[in-house]
C-alpha positions as CSV (number, residue, x, y, z in Angstrom):
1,X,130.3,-42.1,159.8
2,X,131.5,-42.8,156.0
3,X,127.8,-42.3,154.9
4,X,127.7,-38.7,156.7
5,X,131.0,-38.0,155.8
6,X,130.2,-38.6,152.1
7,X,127.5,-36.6,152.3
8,X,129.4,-33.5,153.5
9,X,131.9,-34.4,150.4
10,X,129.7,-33.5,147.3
11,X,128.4,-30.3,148.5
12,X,132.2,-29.1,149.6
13,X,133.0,-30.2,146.1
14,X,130.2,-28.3,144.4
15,X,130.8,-25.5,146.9
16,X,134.9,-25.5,145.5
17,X,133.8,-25.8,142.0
18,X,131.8,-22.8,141.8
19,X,134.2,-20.5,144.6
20,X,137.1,-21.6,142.2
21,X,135.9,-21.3,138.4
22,X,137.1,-18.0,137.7
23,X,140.9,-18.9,139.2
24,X,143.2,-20.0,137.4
25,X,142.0,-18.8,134.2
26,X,145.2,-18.1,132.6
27,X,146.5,-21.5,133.2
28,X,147.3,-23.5,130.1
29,X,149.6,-25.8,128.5
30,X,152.4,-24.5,125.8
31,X,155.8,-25.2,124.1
32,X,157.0,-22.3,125.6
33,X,156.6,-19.9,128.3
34,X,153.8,-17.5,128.2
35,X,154.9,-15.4,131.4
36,X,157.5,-13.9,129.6
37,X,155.8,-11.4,127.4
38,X,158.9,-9.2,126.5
39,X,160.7,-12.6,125.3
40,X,158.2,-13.4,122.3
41,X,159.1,-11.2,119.7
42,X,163.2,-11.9,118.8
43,X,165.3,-9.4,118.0
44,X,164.5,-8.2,114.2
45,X,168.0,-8.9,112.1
46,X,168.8,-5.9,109.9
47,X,171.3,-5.8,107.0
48,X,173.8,-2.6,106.8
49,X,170.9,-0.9,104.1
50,X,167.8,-1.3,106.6
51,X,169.7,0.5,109.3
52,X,169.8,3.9,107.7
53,X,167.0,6.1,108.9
54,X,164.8,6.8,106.3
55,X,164.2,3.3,105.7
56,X,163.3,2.4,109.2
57,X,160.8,5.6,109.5
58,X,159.3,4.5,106.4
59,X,159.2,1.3,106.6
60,X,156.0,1.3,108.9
61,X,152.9,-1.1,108.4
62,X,152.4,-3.4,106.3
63,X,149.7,-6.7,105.7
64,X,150.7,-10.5,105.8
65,X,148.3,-13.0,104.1
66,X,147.7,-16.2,106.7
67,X,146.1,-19.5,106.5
68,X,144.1,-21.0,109.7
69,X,142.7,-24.7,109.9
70,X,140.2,-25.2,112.7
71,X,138.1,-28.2,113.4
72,X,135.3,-29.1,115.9
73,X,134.9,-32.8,117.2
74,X,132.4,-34.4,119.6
75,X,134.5,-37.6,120.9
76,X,131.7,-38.8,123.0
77,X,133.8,-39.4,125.6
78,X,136.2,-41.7,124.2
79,X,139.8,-41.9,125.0
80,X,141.8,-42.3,121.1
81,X,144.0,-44.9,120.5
82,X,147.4,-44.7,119.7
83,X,147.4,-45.2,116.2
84,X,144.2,-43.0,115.5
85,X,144.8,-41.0,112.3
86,X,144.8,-37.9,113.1
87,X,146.1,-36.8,109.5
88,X,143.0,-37.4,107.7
89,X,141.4,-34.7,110.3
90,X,144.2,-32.0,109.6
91,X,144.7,-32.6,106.3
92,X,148.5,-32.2,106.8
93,X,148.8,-32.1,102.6
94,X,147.4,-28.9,103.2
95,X,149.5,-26.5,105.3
96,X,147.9,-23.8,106.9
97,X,149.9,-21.3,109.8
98,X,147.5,-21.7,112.5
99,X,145.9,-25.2,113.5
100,X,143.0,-24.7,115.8
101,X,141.4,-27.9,117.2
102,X,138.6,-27.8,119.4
103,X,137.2,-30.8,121.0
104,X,134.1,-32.0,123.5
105,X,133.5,-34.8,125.6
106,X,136.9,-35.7,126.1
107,X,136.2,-37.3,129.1
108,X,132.6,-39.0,130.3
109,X,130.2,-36.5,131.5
110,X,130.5,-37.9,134.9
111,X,129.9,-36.4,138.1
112,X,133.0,-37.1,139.4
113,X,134.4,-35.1,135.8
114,X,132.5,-33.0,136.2
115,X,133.2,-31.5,140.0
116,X,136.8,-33.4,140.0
117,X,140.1,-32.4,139.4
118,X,140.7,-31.8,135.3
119,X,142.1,-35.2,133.8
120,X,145.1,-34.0,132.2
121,X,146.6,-37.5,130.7
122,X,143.9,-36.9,128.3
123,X,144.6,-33.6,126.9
124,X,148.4,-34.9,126.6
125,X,147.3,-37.9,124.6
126,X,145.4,-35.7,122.4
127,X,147.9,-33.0,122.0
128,X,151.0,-36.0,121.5
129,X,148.7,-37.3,118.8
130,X,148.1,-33.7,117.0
131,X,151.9,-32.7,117.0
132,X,152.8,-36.2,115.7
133,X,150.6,-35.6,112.6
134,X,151.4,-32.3,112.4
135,X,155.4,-32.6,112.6
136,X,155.4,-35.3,110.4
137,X,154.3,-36.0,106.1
138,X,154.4,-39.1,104.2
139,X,155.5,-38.6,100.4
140,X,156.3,-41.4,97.6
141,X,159.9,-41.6,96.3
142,X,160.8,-43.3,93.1
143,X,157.4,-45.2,94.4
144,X,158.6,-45.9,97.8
145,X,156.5,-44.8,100.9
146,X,158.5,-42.2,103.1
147,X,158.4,-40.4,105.9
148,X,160.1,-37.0,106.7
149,X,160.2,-33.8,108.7
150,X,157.7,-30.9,107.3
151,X,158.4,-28.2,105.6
152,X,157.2,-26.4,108.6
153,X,157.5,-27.3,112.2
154,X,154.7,-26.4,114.4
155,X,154.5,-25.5,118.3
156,X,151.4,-25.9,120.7
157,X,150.8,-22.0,122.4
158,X,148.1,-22.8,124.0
159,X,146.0,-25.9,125.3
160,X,143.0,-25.4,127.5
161,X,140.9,-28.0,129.0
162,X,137.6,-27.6,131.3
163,X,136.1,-31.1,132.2
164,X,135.0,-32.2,128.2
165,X,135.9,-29.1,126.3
166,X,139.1,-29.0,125.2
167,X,140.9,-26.1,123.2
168,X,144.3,-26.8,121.2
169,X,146.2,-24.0,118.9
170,X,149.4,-24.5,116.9
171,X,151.4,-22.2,115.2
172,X,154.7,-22.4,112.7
173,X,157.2,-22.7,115.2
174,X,159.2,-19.3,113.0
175,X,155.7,-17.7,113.6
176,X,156.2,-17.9,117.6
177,X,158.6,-14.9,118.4
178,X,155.6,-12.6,116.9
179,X,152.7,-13.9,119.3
180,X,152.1,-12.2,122.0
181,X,149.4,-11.6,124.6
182,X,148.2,-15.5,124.9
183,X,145.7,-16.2,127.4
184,X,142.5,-18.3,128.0
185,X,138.8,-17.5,129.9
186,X,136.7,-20.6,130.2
187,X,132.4,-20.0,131.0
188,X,130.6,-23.0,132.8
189,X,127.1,-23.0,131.9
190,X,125.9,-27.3,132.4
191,X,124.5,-27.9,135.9
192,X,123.4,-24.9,138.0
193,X,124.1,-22.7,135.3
194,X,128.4,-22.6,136.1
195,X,129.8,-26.3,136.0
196,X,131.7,-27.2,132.9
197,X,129.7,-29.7,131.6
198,X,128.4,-27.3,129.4
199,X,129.8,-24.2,128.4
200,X,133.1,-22.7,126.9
201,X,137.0,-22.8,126.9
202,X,137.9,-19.0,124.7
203,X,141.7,-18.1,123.3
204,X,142.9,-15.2,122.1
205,X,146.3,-14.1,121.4
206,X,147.8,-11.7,118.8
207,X,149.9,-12.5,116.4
208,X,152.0,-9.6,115.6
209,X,149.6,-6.5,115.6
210,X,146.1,-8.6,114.9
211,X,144.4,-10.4,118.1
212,X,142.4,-13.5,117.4
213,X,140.0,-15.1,119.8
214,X,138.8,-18.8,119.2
215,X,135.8,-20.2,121.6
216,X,135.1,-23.8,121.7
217,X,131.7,-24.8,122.8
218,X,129.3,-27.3,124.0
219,X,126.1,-25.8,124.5
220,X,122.7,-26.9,125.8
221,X,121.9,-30.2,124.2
222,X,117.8,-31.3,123.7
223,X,116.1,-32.6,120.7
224,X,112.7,-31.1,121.9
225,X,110.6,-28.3,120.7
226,X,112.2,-25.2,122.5
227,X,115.3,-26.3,123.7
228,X,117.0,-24.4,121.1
229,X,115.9,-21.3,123.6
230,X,118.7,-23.3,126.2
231,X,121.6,-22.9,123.8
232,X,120.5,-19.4,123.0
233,X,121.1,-18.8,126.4
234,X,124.4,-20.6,126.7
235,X,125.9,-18.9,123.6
236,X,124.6,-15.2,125.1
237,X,126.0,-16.2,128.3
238,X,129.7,-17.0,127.1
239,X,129.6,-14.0,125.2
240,X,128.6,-11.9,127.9
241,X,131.0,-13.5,130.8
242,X,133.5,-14.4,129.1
243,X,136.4,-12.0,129.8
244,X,140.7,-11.9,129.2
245,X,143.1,-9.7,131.1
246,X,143.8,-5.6,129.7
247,X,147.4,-6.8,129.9
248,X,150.5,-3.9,131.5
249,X,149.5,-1.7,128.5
250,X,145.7,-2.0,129.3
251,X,144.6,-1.7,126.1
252,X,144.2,-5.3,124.9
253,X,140.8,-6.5,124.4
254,X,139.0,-8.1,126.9
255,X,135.7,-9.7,125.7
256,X,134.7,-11.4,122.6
257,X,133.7,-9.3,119.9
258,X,136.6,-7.0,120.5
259,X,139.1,-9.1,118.9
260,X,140.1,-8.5,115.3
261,X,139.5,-12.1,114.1
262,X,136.8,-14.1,116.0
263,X,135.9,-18.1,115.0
264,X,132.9,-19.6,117.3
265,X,133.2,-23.4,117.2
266,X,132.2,-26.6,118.8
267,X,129.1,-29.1,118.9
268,X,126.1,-26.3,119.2
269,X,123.7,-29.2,119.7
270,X,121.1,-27.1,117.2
271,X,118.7,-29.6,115.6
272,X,116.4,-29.6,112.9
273,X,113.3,-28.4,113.6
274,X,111.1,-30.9,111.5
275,X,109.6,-33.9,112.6
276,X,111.5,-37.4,112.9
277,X,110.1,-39.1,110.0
278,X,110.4,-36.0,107.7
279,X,114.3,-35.5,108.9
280,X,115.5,-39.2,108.2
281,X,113.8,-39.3,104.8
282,X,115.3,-36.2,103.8
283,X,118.8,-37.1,105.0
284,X,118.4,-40.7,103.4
285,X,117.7,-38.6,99.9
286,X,120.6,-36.2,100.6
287,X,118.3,-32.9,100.3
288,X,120.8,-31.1,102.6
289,X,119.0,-27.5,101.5
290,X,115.4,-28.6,102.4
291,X,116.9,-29.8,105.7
292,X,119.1,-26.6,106.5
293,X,115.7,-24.4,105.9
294,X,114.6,-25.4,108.9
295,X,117.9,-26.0,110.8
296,X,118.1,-24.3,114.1
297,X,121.3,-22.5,114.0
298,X,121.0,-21.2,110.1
299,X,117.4,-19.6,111.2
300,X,119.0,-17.7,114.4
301,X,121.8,-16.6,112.1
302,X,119.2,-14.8,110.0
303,X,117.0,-13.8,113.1
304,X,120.2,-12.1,114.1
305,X,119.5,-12.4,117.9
306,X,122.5,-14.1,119.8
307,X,124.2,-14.7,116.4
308,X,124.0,-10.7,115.3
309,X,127.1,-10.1,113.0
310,X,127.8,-13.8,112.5
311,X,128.2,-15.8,109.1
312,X,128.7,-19.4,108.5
313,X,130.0,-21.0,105.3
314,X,128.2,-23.3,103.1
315,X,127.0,-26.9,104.4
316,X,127.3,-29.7,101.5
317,X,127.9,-32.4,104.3
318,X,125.5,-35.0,105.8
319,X,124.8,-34.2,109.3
320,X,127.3,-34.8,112.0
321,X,125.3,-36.4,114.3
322,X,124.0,-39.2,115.8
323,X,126.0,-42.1,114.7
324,X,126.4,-46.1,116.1
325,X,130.1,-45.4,117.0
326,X,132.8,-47.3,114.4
327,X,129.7,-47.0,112.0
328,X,128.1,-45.3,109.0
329,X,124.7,-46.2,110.2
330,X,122.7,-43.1,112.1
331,X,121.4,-44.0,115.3
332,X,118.0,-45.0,115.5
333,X,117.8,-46.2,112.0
334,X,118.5,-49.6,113.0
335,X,116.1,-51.9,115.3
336,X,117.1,-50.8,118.5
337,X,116.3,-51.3,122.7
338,X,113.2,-51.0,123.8
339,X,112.4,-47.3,125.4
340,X,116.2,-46.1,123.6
341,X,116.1,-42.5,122.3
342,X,116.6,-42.5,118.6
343,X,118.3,-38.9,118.4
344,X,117.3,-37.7,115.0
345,X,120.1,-36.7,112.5
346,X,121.2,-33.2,113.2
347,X,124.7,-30.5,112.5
348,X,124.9,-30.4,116.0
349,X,128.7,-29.3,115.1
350,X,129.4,-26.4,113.7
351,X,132.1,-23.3,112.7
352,X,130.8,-19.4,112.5
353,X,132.8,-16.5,112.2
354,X,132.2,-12.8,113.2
355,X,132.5,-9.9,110.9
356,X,132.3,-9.5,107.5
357,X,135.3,-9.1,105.4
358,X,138.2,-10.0,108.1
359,X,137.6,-13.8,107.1
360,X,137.9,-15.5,104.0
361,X,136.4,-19.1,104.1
362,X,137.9,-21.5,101.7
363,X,136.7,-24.9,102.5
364,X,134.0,-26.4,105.2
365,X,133.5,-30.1,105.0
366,X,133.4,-32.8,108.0
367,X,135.8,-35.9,108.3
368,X,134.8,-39.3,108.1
369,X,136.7,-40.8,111.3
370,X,134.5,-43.2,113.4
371,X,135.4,-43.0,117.0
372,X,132.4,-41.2,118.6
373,X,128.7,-40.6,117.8
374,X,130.1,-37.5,115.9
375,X,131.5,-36.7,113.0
376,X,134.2,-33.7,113.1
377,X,134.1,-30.8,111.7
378,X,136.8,-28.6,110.0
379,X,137.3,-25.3,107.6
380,X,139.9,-23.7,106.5
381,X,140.0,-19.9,106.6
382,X,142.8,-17.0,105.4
383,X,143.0,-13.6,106.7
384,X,145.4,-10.6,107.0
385,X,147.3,-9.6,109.7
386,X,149.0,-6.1,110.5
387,X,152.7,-6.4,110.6
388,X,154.5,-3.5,111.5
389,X,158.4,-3.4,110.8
390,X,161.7,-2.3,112.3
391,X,160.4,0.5,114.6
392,X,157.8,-1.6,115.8
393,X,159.9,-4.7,116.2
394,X,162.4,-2.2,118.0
395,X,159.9,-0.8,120.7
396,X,159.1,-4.2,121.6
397,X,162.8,-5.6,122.0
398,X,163.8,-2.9,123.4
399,X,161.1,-2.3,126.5
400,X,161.9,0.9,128.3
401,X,162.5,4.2,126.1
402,X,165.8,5.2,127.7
403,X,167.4,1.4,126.0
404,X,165.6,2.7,122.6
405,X,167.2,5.7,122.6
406,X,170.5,4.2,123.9
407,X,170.3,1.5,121.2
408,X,169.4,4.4,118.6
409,X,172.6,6.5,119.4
410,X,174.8,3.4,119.1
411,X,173.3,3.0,115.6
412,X,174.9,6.3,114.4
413,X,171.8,7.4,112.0
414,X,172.5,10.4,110.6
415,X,169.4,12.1,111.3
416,X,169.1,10.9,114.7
417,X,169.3,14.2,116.2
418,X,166.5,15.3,114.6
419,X,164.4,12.3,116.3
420,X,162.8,12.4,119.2
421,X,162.3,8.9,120.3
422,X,159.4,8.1,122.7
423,X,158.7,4.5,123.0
424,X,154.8,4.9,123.9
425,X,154.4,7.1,120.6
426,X,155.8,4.2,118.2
């Protein structure tokens, strides 16, 4: 009976993974509630001079300039340890607004990951180790090593995992009243083209009247001649399936490409399309160009196929990819097993953005810590956002018209009888 009974057990699990992939999709972890959309903006503070009414009529849109870190890491399915330095990977000297970390292979590529419940110890350990670094900066007093507070304090708004892929974003926590609209769609694309072993976790949110959407990836993996036609397939497919709610007002956006700001990350798996020997002399000489002519990914960005619209910033790092773990040594280079694949060096990790002038990329480089097969990857982009001031920040404190236009009689402008206040209009 246990054998038959097992053998019943797999299929019901495959059976719930599929039936049960598209629920659930707006569950993720935050500092705050998300449910509460009317409670993210805070009520705007006005001084006596602000109140009168030609300044809040005129006082309409305007553009803030905003700094966003994101980083892509391959952990190889290694769980960190506690005093992994996760500063050196964020660059916390550097303060940006937004911290978007993207991770794969959090956990083995198992079977039992991959149609078992989500492991969530191991999202915690990895978001307790990013707020750590992030809350925290070491400075030299009178040549004494300190610690203190940040400037800044920063808050997790959303943290998504699906079996390996894992999707962190943090935010300056007097940045949080203005986001609004956070949510999550995750694509499986690994085994029988749905399971998560493969495929995408996607966040968008806005921040006060600009929507970003991030999408961490692991695509099709394969060092043979074609495969690159897989993860072609798997980026077109997240693209087309993945999907976020309208929201009450049903005019947020729901796929990809709608969003204002879009930033593709993740270990791509594209390869180098050169032969074994030709790759490894090349990378031992440090010819990155030669290499990146016939890189997989740089030559579908120009084909513009899947990529159409897409950019990516200047490479002048060594591959990511493969590395003996806790080494500097690339795998294969070394005498190794009998019958082992050697994995050639490759970016298989990568960051692209969409559009052309909504991004400004200011650095792209990869860190140097040890703990997978994979280096991480990281950039550091700026961008401006749509703010929109009183009246704006009014209409959303104030929900329903009849409160605005109670609110805007208490107020006593003196041209407020020659307003007509609709809330939908503002």
């Amino acid at each position: 009976m246990p054998g038959k009974k097992g053998e019943v057990m797999w299929p019901r699990l495959v059976a719930s993974k599929i039936l049960n992939k598209r629920l659930g999709s707006n569950n993720f972890v935050a500092d705050f509630p998300s449910d509460l959309e009317s409670n993210f903006l805070e009520f705007p503070r006005f001084d006596s001079k602000s109140l009168s009414c030609s300044s809040i009529l005129n006082d309409r849109v305007r553009t803030e300039n905003y700094k966003i870190f994101v980083s892509t890491w391959n952990v190889g399915g290694v769980a960190p340890a506690e005093d992994l330095n996760m500063e050196e990977l964020l660059d916390t000297c550097n303060i940006c607004d937004i911290y978007v970390l993207g991770f794969q292979e959090v956990v083995p590529l198992r079977a039992a990951n991959v149609l078992g419940p989500e492991n969530s110890k191991i999202s915690l350990k990895w978001n307790s180790l990013i707020r750590e670094a992030l809350n925290k900066k070491s400075f030299k007093n009178e040549g004494k090593s300190t610690e203190s507070s940040n400037q800044y304090e920063f808050r997790c708004i959303i943290s998504k995992q699906m079996v390996g892929i894992l999707i962190s974003v943090w935010i300056r926590t007097e940045l949080r009243s203005f986001v609004r609209n956070p949510s999550v769609s995750c694509v499986g694309c690994g085994i029988m083209g749905c399971l998560g072993n493969k495929g995408s976790v996607s966040v968008r949110f806005r921040l006060h009247e600009t929507s970003f959407c991030f999408v961490c990836s692991h695509l099709a993996s394969g060092g043979r001649e074609g495969d690159e036609r897989y993860r072609n397939s798997n980026a077109a497919e997240i693209l087309s399936r993945t999907s976020f709610p309208k929201g009450s007002s049903l005019d947020l956006p729901q796929k990809i490409l709608d969003h204002d700001r879009v930033i593709f990350l993740g270990d791509l798996n594209y390869r180098i399309s050169l032969p074994e020997s030709a790759t490894r002399l090349l990378v031992n000489k440090g010819e990155w160009n030669a290499l990146l002519e016939n890189d997989q990914l740089r030559m579908e960005l120009k084909e513009s196929q899947v990529f159409e619209g897409w950019h990516e910033g200047t490479i002048k790092f060594a591959p990511t990819y493969k590395y003996y773990p806790n080494s500097d040594q690339y795998f294969g280079g070394l005498e190794g097993k009998r019958g082992e694949k050697k994995r050639v060096p490759a970016w298989c990790d990568r960051i692209i953005w969409f559009g052309e002038d909504q991004l400004k990329q200011h650095s792209y480089e990869r860190g140097e810590l040890k703990l997978s097969d994979h280096r991480p990857v990281k950039a550091i982009f700026s961008t401006q956002v749509k703010v929109t001031q009183k009246l704006k920040a009014l209409q959303n404190f104030f929900s329903s018209e009849r409160s605005f236009e109670h609110i805007a009689n208490q107020l006593d402008f003196p041209c407020k009888d020659r307003i007509s206040f609709r809330a939908n209009d503002l």
